[in-house]
Backbone as CSV, one residue per row, in Angstrom:
resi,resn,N_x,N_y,N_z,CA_x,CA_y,CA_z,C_x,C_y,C_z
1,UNK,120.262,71.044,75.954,119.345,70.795,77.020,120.057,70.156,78.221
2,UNK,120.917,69.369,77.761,121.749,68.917,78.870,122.783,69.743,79.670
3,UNK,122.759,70.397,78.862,123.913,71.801,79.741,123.563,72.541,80.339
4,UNK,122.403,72.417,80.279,121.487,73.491,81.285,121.017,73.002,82.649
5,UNK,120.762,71.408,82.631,120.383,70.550,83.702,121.733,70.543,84.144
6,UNK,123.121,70.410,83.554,124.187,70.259,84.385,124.130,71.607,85.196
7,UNK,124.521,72.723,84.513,124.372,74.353,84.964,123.660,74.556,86.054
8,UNK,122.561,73.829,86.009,121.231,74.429,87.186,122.324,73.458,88.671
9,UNK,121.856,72.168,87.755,122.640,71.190,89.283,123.888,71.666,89.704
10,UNK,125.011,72.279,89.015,125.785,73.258,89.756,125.402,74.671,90.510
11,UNK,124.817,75.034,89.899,124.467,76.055,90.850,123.686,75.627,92.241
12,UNK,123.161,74.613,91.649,122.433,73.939,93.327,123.374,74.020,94.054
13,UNK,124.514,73.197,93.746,125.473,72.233,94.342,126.335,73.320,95.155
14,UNK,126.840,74.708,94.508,127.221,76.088,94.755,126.224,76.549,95.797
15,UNK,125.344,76.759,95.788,124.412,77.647,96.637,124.292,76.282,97.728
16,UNK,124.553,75.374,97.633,124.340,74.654,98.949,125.572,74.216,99.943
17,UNK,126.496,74.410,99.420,128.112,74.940,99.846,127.972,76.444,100.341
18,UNK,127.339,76.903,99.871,127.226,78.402,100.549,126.474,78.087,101.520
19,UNK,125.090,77.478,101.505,124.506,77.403,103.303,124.833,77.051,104.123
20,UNK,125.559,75.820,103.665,126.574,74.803,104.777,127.605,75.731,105.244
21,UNK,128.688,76.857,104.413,129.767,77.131,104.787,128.936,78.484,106.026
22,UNK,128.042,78.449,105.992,126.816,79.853,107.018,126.810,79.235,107.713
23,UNK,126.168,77.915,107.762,125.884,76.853,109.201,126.985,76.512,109.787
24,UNK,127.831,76.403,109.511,129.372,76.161,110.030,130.098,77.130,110.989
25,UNK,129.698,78.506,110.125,129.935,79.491,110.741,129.178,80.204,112.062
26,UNK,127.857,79.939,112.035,127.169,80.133,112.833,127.498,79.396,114.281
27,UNK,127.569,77.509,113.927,127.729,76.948,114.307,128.825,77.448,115.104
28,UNK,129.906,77.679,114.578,131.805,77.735,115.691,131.278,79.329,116.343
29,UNK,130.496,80.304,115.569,130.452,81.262,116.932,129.872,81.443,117.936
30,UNK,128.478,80.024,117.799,128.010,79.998,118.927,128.633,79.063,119.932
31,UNK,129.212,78.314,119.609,130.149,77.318,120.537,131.311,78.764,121.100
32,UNK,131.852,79.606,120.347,132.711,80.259,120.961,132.127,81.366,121.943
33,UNK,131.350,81.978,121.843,130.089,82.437,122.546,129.612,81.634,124.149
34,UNK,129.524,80.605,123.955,129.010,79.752,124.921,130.602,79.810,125.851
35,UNK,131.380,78.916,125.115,132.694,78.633,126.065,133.290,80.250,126.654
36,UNK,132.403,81.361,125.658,133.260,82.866,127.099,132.427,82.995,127.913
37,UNK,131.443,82.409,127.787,130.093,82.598,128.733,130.730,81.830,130.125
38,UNK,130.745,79.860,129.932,131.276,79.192,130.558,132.822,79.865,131.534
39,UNK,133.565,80.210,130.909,134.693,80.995,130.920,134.416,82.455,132.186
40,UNK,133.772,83.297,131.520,133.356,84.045,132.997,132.413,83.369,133.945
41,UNK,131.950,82.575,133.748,130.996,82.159,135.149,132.311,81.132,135.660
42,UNK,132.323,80.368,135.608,133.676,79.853,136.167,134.590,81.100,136.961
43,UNK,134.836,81.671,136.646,136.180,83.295,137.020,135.482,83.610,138.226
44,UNK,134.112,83.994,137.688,133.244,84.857,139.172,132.790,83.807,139.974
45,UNK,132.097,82.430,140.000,132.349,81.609,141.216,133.524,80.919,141.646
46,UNK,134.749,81.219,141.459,135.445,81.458,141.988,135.735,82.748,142.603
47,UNK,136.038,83.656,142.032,136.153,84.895,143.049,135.258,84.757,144.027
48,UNK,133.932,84.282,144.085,132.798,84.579,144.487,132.969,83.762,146.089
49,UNK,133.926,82.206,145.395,134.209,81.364,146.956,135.651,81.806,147.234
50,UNK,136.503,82.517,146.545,137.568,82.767,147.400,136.847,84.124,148.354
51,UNK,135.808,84.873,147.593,135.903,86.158,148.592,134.866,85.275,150.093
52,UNK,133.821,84.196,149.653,133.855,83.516,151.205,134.545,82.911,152.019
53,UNK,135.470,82.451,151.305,136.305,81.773,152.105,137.337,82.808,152.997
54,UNK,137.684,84.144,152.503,138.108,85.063,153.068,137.385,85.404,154.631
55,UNK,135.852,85.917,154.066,135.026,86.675,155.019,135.185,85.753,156.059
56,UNK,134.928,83.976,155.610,134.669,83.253,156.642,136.059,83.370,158.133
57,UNK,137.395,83.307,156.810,138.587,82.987,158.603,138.415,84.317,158.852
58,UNK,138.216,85.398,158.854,138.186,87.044,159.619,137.369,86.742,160.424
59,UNK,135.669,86.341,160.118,134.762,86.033,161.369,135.398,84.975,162.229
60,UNK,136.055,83.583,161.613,136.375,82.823,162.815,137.192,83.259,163.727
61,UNK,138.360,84.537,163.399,139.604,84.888,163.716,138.817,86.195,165.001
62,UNK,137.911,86.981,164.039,137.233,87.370,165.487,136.782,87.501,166.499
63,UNK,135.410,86.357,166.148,135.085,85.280,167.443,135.775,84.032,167.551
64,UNK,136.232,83.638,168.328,137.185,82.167,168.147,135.928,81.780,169.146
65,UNK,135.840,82.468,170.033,134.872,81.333,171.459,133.702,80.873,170.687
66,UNK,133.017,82.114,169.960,131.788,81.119,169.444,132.194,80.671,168.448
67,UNK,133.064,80.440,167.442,133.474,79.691,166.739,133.923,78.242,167.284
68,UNK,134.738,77.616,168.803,134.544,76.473,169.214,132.875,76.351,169.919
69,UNK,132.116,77.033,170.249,131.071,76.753,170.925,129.995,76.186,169.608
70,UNK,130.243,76.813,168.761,128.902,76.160,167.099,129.578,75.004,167.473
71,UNK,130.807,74.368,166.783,131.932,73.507,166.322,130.889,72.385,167.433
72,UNK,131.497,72.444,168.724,130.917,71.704,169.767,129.357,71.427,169.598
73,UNK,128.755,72.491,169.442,127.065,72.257,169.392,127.065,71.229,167.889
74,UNK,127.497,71.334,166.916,126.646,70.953,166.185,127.485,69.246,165.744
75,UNK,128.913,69.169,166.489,129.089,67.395,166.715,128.463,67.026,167.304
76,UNK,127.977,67.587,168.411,127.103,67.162,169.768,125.586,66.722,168.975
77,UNK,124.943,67.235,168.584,123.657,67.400,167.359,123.932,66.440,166.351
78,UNK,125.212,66.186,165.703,125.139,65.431,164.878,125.760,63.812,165.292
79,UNK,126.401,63.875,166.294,126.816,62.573,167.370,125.428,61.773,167.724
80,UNK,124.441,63.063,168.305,122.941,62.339,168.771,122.452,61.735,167.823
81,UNK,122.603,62.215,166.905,121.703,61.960,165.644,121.616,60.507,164.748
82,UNK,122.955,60.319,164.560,123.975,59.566,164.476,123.498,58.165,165.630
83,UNK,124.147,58.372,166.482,123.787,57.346,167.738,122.013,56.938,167.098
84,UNK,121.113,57.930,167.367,119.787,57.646,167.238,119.528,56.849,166.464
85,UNK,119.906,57.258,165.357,119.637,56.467,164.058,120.333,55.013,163.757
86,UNK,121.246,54.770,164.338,121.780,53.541,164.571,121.096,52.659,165.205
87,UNK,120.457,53.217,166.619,119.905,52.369,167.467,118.844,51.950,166.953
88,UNK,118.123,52.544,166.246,117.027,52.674,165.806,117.279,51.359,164.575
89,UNK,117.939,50.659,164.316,117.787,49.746,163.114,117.833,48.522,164.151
């Protein structure tokens, strides 16, 4: 009778080493899953700001005049702003 209660409690003990060694497994492929996920999104926002950062010097390199005329408008806008809000305390 006792060999049978040992028997059973091994086989517990077996079949619950088997769920754990599933959860484990599950476990590392969804972490590896995630980090290629992480892995291409990282890749494409980068490509994504080198290809703006490209477009951007071609437009500045095109227009240069309105490229100093924004530049000017919007220190000028943010100088006022600035000043205002100072005075204002």
């Amino acid at each position: 009778m006792s060999q049978t209660v040992v028997e059973r409690t091994a086989g517990q003990i077996a079949e619950s080493a088997r769920q754990a060694s599933r959860v484990t497994s599950a476990v590392a492929d969804a972490i590896e899953d995630g980090v290629g996920v992480v892995k291409r999104a990282a890749k494409q926002g980068g490509d994504a700001a080198e290809e703006f950062l490209n477009d951007t010097t071609q437009r500045l390199q095109r227009h240069p005049l309105l490229t100093v005329a924004t530049t000017f408008a919007v220190g000028l806008t943010a100088g006022t702003l600035l000043g205002w809000m100072i005075r204002r305390r």
